[in-house]
C-alpha positions in Angstrom: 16.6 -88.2 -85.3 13.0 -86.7 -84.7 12.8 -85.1 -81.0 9.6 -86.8 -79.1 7.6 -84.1 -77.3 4.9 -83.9 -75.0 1.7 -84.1 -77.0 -0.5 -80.5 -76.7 -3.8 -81.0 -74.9 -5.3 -79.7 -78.1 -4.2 -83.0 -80.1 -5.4 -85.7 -77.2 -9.1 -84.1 -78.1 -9.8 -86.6 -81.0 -10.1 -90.4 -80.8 -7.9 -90.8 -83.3 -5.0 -89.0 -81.1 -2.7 -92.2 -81.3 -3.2 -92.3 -77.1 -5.2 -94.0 -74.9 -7.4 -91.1 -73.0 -10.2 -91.0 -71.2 -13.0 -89.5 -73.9 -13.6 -85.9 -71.5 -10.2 -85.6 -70.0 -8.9 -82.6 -72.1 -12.0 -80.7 -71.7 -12.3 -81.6 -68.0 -8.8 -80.6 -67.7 -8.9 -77.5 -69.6 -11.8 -76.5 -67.6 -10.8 -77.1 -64.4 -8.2 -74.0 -65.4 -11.3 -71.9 -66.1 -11.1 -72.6 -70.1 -7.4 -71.0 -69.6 -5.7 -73.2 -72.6 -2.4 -71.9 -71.9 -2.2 -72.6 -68.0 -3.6 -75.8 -68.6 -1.2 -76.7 -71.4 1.6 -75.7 -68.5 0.8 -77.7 -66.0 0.3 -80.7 -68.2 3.5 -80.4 -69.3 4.7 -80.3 -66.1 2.3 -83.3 -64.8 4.0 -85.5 -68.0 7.3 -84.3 -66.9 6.9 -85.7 -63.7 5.6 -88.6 -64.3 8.0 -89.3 -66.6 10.0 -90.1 -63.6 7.8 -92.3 -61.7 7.3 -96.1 -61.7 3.9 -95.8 -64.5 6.6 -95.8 -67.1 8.8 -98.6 -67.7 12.9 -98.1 -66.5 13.8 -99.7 -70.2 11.5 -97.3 -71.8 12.5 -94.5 -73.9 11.3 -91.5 -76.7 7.9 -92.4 -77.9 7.7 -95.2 -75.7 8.1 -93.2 -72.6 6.2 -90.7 -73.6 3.1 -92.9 -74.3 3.0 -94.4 -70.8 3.4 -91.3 -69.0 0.7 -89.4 -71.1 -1.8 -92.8 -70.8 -1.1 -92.4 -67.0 -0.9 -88.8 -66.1 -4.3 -88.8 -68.5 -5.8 -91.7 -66.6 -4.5 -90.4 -63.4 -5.9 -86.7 -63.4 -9.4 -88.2 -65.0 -10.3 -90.1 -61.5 -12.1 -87.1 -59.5 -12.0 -89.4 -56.7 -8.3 -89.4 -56.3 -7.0 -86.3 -57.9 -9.9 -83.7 -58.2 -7.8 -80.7 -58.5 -4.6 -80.1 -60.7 -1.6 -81.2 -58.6 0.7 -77.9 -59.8 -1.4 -74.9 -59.9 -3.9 -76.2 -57.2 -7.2 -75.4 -58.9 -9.8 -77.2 -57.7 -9.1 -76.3 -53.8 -9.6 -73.8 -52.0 -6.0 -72.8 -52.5 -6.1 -72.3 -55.8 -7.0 -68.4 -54.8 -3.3 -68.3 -52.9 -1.6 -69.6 -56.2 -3.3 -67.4 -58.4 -1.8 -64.1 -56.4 1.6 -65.8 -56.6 1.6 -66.7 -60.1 3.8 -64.0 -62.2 
């Protein structure tokens, strides 16, 4: 049996990705993290993570399934500057993304 992972940011860049995502949101997202690949790539993991548990994917859902929604709507979700313009788990995009930064290992 083939373990289903996250998808890297890198991958969602091309149309052809195999997701539905909004055309700018990895270099949106990667920017918003100052170009910083790696951070980015950590929070998104931690976004899909979370939403993984959360009523945008299906309660009979599972693997590749699950995986899909939560990436289509964590994706779809962080894209809307007018409800989410900052990253929800570093905070960059505020004003208190200097206090994360000098707590961040």
């Amino acid at each position: 049996m083939t373990a289903v992972t996250i998808p890297p940011l890198k991958d969602l860049l091309y149309e052809q990705c195999g997701f539905i995502i909004p055309v700018s949101f990895t270099l949106d997202f990667v920017g918003l993290h100052g170009d910083d690949w790696l951070l980015a790539e950590r929070d998104w993991e931690d976004i899909v993570a979370l939403v993984l548990d959360t009523d945008a994917v299906d309660m009979q859902a599972s693997g590749s399934r699950a995986i899909r929604q939560a990436v289509e709507a964590a994706a779809a979700f962080l894209h809307d500057d007018e409800v989410w313009p900052w990253c929800p788990i570093c905070r960059r995009g505020t004003g208190a993304e200097d206090e994360v930064r000098h707590n961040e290992p």
